[in-house]
N, C-alpha and C positions, 0 to 999 in steps of 0.2 A: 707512926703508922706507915705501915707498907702499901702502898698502890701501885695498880698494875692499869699502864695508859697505853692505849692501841688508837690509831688514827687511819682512817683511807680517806686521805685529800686527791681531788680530783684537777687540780691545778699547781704545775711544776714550782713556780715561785711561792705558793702558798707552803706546797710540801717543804720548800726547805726553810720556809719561816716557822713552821710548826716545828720542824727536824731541832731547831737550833733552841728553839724555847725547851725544851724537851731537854735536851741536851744539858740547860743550864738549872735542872730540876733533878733528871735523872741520870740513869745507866743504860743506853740501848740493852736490850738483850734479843732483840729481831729487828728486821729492818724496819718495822712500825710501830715499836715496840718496847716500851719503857717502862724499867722497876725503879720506883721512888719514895726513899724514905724522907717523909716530909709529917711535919706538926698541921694539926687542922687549920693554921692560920695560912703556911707556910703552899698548903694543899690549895686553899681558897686564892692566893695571890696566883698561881700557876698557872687555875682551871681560868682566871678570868683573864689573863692572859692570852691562854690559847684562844678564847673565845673571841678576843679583838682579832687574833689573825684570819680564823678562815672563816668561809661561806657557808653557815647553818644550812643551807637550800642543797649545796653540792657535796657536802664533807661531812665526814663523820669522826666524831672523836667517845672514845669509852673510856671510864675509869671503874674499875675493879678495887674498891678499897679491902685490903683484907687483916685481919686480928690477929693478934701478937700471936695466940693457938695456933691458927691456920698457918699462920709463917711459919710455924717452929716444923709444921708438917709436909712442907712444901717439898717435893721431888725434882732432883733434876737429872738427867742426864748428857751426855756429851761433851763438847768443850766451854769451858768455864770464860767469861771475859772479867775483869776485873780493873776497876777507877782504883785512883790516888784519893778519890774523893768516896769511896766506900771502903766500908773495911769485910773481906770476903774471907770465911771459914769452910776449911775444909772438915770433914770428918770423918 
């Protein structure tokens, strides 16, 4: 399952404890802003992760899960970044 994770944390050391959770899940693709191919299990270990780091009261965190259809539909344009740890097709 493809999820799309967007965060605005309002505190510096929170930001890069999220940055870095984030990082060992997904692939930035904006500065707050992460595509992650993860198994519902794999999804729930992540979200409850992130949830120990920040402040419910100051911070916001979204996830966007989206269906194998939708993905195949997905546009993008610009420059492309790509992991060792995703495999990314052009076409």
């Amino acid at each position: 399952m493809l999820s799309l994770v967007a965060y605005d944390i309002t505190e510096p050391r929170r930001l890069a404890r999220v940055a870095r959770v984030c990082e060992d899940y997904g692939v930035r693709v904006q500065y707050s802003v992460f595509e992650c191919q993860l198994d519902e299990d794999e999804f729930t270990d992540f979200w409850l992760e992130l949830l120990e780091v920040i402040d419910e009261k100051e911070d916001r965190l979204v996830a966007y899960k989206i269906d194998a259809r939708s993905a195949k539909e997905t546009l993008t344009a610009g420059t492309m970044v790509c992991s060792e740890r995703v495999v990314c097709y052009l076409v």
